[in-house]
C-alpha positions as CSV (number, residue, x, y, z in Angstrom):
1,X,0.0,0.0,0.0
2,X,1.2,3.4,-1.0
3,X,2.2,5.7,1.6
4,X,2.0,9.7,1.1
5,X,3.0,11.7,4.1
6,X,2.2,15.2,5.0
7,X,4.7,16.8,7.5
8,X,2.8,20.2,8.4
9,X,4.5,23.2,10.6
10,X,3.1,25.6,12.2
11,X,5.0,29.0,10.9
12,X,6.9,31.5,13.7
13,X,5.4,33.2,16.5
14,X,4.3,36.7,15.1
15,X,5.1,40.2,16.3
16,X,3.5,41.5,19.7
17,X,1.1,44.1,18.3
18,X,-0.9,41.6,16.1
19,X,-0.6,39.1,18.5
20,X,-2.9,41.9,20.3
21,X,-5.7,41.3,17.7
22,X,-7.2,38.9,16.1
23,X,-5.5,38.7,12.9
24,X,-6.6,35.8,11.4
25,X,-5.7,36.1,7.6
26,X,-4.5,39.0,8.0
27,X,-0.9,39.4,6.2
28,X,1.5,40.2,9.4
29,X,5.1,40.1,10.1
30,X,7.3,37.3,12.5
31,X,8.5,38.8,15.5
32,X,12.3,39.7,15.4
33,X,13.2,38.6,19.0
34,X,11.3,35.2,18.8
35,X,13.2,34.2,15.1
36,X,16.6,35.0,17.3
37,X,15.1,33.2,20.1
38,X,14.2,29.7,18.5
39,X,17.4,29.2,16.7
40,X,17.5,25.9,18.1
41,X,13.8,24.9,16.5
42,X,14.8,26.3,13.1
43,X,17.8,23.5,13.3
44,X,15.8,20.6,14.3
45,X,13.1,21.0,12.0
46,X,16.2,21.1,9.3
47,X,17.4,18.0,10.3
48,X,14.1,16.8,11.4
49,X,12.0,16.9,7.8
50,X,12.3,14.8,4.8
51,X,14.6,14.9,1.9
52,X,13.5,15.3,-0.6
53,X,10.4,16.7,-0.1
54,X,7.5,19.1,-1.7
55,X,7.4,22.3,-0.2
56,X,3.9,23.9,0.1
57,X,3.4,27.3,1.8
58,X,0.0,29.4,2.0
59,X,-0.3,33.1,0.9
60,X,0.8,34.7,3.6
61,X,3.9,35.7,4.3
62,X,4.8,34.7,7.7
63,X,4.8,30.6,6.3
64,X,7.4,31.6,3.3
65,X,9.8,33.6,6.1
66,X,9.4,30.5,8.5
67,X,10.3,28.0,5.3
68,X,13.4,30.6,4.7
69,X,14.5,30.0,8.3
70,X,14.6,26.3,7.8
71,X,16.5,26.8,4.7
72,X,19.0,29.0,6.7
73,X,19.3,26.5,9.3
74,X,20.6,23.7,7.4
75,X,17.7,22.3,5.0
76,X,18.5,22.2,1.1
77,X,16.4,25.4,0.0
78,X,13.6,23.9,-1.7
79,X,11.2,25.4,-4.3
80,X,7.9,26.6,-2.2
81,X,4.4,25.9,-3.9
82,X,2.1,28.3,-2.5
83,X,-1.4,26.6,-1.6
84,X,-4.2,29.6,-0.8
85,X,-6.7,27.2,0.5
86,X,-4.6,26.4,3.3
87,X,-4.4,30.1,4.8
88,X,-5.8,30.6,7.7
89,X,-9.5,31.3,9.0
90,X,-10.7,34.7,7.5
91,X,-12.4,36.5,10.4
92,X,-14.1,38.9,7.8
93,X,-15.0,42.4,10.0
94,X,-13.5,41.0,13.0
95,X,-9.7,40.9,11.9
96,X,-8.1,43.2,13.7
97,X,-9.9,43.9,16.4
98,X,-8.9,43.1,20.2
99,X,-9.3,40.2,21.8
100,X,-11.3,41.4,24.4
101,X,-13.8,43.2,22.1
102,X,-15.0,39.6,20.3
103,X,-17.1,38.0,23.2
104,X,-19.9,40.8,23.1
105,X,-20.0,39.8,18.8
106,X,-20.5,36.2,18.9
107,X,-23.8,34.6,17.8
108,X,-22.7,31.3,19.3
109,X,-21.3,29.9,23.1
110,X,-17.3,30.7,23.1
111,X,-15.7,27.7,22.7
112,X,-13.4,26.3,25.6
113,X,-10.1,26.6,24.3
114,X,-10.8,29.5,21.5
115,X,-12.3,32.7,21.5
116,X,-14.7,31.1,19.3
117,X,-17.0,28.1,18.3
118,X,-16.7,26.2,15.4
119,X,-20.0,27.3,13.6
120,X,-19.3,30.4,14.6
121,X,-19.3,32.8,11.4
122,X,-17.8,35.9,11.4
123,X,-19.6,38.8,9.1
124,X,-17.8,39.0,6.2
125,X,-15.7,36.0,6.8
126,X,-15.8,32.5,7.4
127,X,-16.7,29.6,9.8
128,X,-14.2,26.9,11.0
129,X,-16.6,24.5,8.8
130,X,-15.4,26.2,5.9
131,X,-11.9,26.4,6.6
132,X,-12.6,22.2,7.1
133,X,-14.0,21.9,3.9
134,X,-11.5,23.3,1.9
135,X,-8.4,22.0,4.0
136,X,-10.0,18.7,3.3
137,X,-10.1,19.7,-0.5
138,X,-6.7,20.7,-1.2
139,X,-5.4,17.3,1.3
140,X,-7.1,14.8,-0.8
141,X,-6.0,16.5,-4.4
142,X,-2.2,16.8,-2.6
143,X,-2.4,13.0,-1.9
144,X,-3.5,12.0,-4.8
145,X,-1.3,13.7,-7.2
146,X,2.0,13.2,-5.0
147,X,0.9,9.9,-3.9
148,X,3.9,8.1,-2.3
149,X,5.9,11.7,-1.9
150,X,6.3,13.2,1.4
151,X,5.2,16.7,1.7
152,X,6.2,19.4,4.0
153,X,3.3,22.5,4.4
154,X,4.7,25.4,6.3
155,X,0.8,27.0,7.7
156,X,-1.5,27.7,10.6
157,X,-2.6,26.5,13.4
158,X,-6.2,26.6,12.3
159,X,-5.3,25.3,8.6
160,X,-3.0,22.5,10.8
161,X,-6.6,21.8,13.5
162,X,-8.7,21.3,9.7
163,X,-6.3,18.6,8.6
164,X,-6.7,16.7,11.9
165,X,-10.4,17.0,11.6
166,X,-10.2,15.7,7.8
167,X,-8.0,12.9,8.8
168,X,-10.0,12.0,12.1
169,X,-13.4,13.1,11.2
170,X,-13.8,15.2,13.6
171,X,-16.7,18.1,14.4
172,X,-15.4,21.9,13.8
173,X,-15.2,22.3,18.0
174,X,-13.9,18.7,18.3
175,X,-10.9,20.5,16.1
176,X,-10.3,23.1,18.1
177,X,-9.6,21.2,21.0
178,X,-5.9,20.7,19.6
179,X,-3.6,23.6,20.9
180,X,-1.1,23.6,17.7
181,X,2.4,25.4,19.0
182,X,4.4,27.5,16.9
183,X,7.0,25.5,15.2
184,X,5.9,22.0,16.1
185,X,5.5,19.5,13.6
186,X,2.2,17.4,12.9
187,X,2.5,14.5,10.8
188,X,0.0,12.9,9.0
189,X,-0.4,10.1,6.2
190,X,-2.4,8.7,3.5
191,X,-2.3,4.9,3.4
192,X,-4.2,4.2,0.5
193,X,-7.7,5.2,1.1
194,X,-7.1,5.6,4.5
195,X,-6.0,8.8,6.7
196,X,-3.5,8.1,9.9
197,X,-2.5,10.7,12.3
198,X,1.0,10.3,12.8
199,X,2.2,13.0,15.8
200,X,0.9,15.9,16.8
201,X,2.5,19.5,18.3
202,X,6.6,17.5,17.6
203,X,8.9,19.4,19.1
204,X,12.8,19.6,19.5
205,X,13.5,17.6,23.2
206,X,15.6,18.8,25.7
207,X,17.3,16.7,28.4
208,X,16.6,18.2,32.0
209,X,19.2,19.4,33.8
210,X,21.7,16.9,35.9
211,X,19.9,16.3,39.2
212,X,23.8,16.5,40.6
């Protein structure tokens, strides 16, 4: 049976003032510090990812600059195919706004573990159902016409949750149960007709420090 794997990170931490909004598909910029910072991630995921390997990036910048710091660490630069139906959720009239102005504009109870539910749908935007449907879309065309390739996909952590919902069939709030952390590594596979979660939120591993 044919296996086609799908190695998906989640791009850089961005800069403070958009993390102070909800910026959804909005085009924003990597933080400085944090690039300097995880110097030690950037290294691992070079030695950590396939080659060779098909190199898909969304639309937005902050995936290409985070597939450029892998390059710089070490990894054979790669051509990057950009994939737009990956991008993350567009939050329509509510990009940009703060986070603390969002609870008095939701239609829908506030999901657990994000400021909003899965059927939520933002005016002029999108729900988390959508973003599912056409994750789901562009996985199944990607594993069928790179069957038996690996592919790494540099994207979000909501484009990342909609891949683990298409490959577990999962409900849009089941998906946002996963906390996906900046720089880890998901893995997931195509086994013929079937879909196998691999790992979730992969990260470099550091020994604790000697007891003595």
């Amino acid at each position: 049976m044919t296996t086609t794997r799908f190695f998906l990170v989640r791009h850089a931490l961005v800069e403070p003032s958009a993390r102070a909004v909800l910026y959804g598909s909005m085009d924003v910029a990597l933080c400085d510090l944090a690039l300097r910072e995880e110097a030690a991630s950037y290294r691992w995921l070079a030695r950590r990812l396939p080659q060779p390997a098909r190199w898909v990036v969304t639309s937005l910048s902050r995936t290409r600059y985070t597939a450029a710091a892998v390059f710089a660490a070490g990894y054979p630069e790669a051509a990057l195919e950009a994939e737009p139906d990956l991008a993350e959720q567009h939050l329509g009239e509510w990009q940009g706004i703060p986070h603390e102005a969002l609870p008095a504009l939701l239609t829908h109870p506030a999901h657990p573990f994000w400021p909003h539910g899965g059927e939520e749908h933002p005016p002029g935007g999108e729900s988390f159902r959508e973003v599912q449907a056409r994750v789901a879309a562009v996985m199944e065309r990607m594993a069928t016409l790179l069957e038996g390739q690996d592919i790494v996909i540099v994207a979000h952590g909501g484009s990342i949750r909609a891949a683990l919902a298409h490959a577990m069939g999962l409900t849009p709030d089941q998906a946002l149960i996963f906390s996906i952390k900046n720089l880890s590594l998901t893995r997931i596979e195509k086994h013929g007709p079937s879909w196998r979660v691999a790992a979730v939120n992969e990260e470099p591993w550091t020994p604790p420090a000697d007891a003595a």
